[in-house]
C-alpha positions in Angstrom: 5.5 18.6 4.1 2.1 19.0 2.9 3.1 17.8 -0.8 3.6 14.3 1.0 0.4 13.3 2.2 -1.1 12.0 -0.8 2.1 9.5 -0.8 2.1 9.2 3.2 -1.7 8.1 2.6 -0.7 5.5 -0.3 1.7 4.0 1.7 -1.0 3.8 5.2 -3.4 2.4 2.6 -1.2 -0.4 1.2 0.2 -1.6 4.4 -4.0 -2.0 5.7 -4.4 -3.8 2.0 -1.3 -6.1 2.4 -2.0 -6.9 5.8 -5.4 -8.0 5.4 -4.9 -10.1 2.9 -2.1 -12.0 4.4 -4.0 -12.3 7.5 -7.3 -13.1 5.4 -5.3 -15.7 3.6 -3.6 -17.3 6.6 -6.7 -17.7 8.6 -8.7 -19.3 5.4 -11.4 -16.2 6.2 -14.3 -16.3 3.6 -13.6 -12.6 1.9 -14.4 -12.1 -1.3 -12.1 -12.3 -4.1 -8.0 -13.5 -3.5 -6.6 -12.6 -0.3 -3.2 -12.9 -2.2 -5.0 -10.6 -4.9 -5.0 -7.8 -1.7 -1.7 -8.8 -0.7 -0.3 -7.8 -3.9 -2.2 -4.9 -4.4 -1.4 -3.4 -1.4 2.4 -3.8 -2.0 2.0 -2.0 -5.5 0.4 0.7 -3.6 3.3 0.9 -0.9 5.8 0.9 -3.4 3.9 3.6 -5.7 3.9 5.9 -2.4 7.6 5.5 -1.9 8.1 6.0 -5.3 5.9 9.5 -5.0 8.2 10.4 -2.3 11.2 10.0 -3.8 10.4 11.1 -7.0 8.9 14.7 -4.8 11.5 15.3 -2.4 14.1 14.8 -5.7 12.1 17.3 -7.1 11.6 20.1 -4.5 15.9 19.5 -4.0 
């Protein structure tokens, strides 16, 4: 299980990224940069962590 944190911790860090910037952007808060820009980013970084998992537990199979 250990193997999985670093994509466990991609995924927890993409999901606080997408989040805020939806939230950012539906509320019209003042942030810095594109909320959308976060949005994004934070879904390229959830789907890169599921992508490490997969492509791990194929791996260790």
């Amino acid at each position: 299980m250990s193997r999985y944190w670093s994509s466990l911790a991609l995924v927890v860090i993409g999901v606080i990224w997408a989040v805020g910037g939806v939230v950012t952007a539906i509320t019209g808060g003042d942030e810095p940069g594109s909320p959308m820009l976060w949005a994004v980013l934070g879904l390229v970084a959830v789907v890169a962590g599921v992508a490490s998992y997969v492509v791990r537990s194929r791996r260790d199979a």
